[in-house]
N, C-alpha and C positions, 0 to 999 in steps of 0.2 A: 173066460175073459182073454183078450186076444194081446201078445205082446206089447204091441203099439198103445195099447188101453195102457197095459200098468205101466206104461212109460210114462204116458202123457199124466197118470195121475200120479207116478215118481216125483214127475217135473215141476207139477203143482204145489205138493208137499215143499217142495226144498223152497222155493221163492216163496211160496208162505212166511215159511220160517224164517229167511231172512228177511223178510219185510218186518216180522212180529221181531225179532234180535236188534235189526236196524231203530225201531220206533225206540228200545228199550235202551239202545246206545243213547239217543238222543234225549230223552227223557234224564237217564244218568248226568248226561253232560249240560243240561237245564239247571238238574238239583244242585250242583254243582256249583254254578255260576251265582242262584242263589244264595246259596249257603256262602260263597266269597264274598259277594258284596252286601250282608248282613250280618253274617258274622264280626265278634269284638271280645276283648277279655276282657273288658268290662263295661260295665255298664255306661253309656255315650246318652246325654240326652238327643243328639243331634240323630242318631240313629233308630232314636225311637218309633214307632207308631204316630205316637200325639206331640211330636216336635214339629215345629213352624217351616213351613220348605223354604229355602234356600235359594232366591231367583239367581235364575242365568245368565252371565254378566257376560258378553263376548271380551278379549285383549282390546283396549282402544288403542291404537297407534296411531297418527293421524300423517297419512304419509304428503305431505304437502311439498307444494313447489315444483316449478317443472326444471330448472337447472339441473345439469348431466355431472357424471364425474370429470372434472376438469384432469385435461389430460399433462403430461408433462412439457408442451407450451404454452400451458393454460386455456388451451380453446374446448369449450364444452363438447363432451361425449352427447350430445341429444339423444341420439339415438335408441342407444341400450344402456345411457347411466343410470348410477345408483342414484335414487329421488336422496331430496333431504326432511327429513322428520323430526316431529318433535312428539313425545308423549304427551296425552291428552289429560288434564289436570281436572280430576273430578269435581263437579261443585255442589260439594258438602262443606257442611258447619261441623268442625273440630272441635273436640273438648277441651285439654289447656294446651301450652306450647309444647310440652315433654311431649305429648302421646303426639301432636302434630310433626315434630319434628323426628320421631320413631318412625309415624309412619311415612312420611317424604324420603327416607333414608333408605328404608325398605325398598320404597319404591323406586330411586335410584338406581340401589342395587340390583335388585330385577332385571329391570333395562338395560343394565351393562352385559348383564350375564344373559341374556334374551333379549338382541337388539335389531331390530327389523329391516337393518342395513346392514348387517355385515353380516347374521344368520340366516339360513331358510327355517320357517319357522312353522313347525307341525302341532297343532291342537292336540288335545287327545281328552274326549271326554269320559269323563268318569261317569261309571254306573248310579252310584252312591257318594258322598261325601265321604273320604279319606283322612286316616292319618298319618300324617308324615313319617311315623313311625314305623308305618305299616309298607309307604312307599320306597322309603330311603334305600333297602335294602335290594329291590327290583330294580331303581332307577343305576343307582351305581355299579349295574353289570353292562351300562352300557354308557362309557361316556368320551371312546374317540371314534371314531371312525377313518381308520389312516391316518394321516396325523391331522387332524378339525374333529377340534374339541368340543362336547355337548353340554349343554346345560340344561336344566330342568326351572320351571320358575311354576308357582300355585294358585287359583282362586281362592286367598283364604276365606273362611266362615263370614268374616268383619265386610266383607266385598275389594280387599285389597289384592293386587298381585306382588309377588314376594319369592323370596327364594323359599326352596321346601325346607323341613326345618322342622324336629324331632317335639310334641307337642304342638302342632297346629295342624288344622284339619280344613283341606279342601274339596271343592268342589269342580273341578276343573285344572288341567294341567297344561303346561306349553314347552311342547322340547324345540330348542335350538341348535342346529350344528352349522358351525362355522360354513363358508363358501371359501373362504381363498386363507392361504397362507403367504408367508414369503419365498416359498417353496412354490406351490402346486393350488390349483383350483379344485374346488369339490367335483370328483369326477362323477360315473355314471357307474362305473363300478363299487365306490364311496359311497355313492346315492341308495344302491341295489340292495347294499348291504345293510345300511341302514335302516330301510324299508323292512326287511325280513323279519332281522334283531327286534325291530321297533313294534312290528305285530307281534311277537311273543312275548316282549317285555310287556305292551298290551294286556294281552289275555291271561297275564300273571298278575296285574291289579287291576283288574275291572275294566277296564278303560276302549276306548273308540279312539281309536287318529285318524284324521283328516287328511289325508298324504298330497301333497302338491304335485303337480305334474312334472314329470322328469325335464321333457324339453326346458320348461319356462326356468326349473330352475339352475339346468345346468346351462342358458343362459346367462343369468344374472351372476352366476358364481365365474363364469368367464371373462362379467365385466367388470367386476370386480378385482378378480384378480392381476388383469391391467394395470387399474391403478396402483394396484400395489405395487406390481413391479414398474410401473414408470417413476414412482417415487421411492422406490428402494435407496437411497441414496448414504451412503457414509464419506464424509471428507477429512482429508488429513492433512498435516501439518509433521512437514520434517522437520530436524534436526540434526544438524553433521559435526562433525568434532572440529574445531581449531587446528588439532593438534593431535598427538598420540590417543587412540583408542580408550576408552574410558572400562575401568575396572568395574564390572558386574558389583561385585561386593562394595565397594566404593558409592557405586550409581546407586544403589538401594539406599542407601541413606542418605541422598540428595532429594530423592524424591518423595520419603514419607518425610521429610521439613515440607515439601511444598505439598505436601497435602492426598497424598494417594493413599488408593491402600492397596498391597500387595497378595495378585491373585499366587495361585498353586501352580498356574500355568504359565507364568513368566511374564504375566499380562498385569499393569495399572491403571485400577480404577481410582477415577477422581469422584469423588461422594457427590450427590447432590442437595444433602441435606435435610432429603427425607427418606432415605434408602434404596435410593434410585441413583443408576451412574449417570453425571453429566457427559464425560467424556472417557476415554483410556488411553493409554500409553503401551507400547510395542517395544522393546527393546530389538527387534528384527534377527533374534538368533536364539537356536535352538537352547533346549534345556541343561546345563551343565557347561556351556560356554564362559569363556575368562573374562572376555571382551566387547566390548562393542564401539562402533565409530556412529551407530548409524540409529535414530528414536524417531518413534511415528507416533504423535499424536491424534487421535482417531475421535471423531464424533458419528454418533448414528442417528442423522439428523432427523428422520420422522417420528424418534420415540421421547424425546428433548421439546418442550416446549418454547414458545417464543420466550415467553416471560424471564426465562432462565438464560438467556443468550447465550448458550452451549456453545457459539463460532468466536463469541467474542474472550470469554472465562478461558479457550482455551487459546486461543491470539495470546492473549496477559499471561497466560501460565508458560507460551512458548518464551515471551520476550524476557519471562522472569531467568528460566532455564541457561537462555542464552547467558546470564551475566553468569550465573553461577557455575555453570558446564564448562565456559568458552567453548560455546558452540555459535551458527549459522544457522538460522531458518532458509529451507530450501524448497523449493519444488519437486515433483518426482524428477524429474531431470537433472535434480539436484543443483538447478541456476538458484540464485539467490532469490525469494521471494519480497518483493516490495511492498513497502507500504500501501501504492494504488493498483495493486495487485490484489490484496489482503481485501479494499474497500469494496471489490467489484465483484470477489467472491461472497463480502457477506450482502450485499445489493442482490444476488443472485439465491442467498438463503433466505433474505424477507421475502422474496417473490415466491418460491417453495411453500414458503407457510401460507403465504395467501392462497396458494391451489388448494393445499389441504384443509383450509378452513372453508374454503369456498366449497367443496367437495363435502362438507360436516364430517368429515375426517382430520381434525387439528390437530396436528403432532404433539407429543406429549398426551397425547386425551386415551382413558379406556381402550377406545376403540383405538387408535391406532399401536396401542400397546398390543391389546390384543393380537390384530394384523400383521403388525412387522415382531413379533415377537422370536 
């Protein structure tokens, strides 16, 4: 037998083997997958054999309406705005009001935390019916990506969607990561990243994602983030002294009478009553200073709802200030600010709320907590 012989049948032998080694990797990594999405430390009737299957309910969001995100003159984005939505309200017969109004609640929450305008939103179907139990531990190694935060929401058993949640078992998952902050829009770097993460977290519980296309969605995170920052908006309200400089330790007890509460950072917040700040206060000098001549009252006005009149609560808390400080309400220019000065800036904050209601982004709401956060 001539060289070239035992080579060629050398060359044989070896690609054998690895075709026969290859077939048994894959075989391994079958059993495998198996064994994950049937396996349970106990007994689950939902995982049985002779359990009832579980139909496949796709997320209903129902993206409605063609108005754009209105921009900060209020003339419609058409273009590339954010649509406006509403969830789609299933129509089933409830048992009594308790369990009606559990699961309406649920499903609220969901939707805040997986919201179809202000998340991209990636599927991920599950092999098998899950327990959150099971999941809770894989999902929470992935839940920012730069700073746009993720969320996870479930198909539960019942046909509800819901946040996941340790004793309930579903059949279908839905991650959301944010698109814009008041920082930065979801990048492609952001995107890449979470694309990777998100196949491995994958294939640690059973599961398929449906990954959307980069372009489209690092459009929408671009148009998005616009509006954020064309309504990024905080306005203030000075305050200048009559007279000699007002004593730090003095001012701190002027102002929890009128109702703040005293940050760590030399900053007052005004309560709003459900443990949200309406508005804050600035003393405009460093930490450990004697003195001050100079107080900024500060609202952040996309995270304040109308109902609350944040511009007005804090107009009344300047005019209170004045009698008790002897001080002056001023402008940054430090001119005096007028009454029909005061009427044109808040004429200019009800206009504000109307973009962002127009926009289904209502200041004060989830979502733009979320957003301008």
């Amino acid at each position: 037998m001539t060289e070239l012989q035992m080579s060629l049948i050398g060359g044989a032998v070896v690609f054998v083997g690895a075709v026969f080694a290859y077939n048994k990797w894959q075989e391994h990594q079958a059993r495998k997958s198996v064994e994950r999405a049937f396996s349970s430390e106990h007994d689950d009737v939902l995982m049985r054999s002779d359990a009832p299957a579980v139909p496949r309910q796709e997320p209903k969001f129902d993206l409605a309406g063609a108005g754009g995100v209105a921009g900060k003159g209020g003339a419609a984005d058409n273009g590339e705005g954010v649509d406006r939505f509403e969830p789609a309200v299933a129509d089933t017969v409830m048992g009594d009001d308790s369990d009606d109004q559990r699961q309406a609640g649920a499903g609220e929450l969901a939707t805040s935390l997986v919201d179809p305008l202000i998340d991209c939103l990636i599927p991920l179907a599950l092999e098998a019916a899950t327990r959150g139990d099971k999941l809770l531990p894989a999902l929470h190694t992935l839940r920012h990506v730069g700073n746009k935060p993720i969320h996870y929401i479930g198909l539960a058993v019942s046909g509800d969607w819901e946040p996941i949640a340790r004793g309930g078992v579903y059949t279908q998952l839905q991650a959301g990561v944010q698109m814009a902050s008041r920082t930065t829009a979801l990048n492609e770097l952001e995107y890449s990243e979470l694309v990777t993460r998100l196949r491995t977290l994958a294939d640690d519980i059973g599961a398929e994602p449906e990954i959307p296309d980069m372009i489209d969605v690092m459009k929408d995170a671009k148009t998005l983030h616009r509006f954020v920052a064309g309504h990024d908006a905080q306005l203030g309200v000075n305050l200048t002294s009559n007279g000699a400089p007002w004593a730090i330790s003095t001012l701190i007890g002027a102002l929890e009478k009128q109702g703040f509460d005293v940050g760590p950072s030399g900053r007052y917040a005004m309560p709003d009553g459900d443990g949200g700040v309406l508005f804050s206060l600035s003393t405009n000098v460093t930490m450990g200073a004697d003195t001050t001549s100079h107080l900024t009252l500060l609202l952040d006005v996309p995270v304040v709802a109308p109902a609350r009149d944040g511009f007005g609560s804090m107009v009344a808390c300047a005019r209170t200030l004045v009698g008790r400080l002897d001080a002056t309400i001023v402008d940054d220019s430090n001119a005096p600010l007028t009454d029909q000065a005061i009427a044109e800036i808040n004429g200019q904050v009800l206009e504000f709320y109307e973009e962002m209601a127009t926009a289904d982004i209502p200041a004060g709401s989830i979502r733009a907590l979320r957003l301008f956060s």
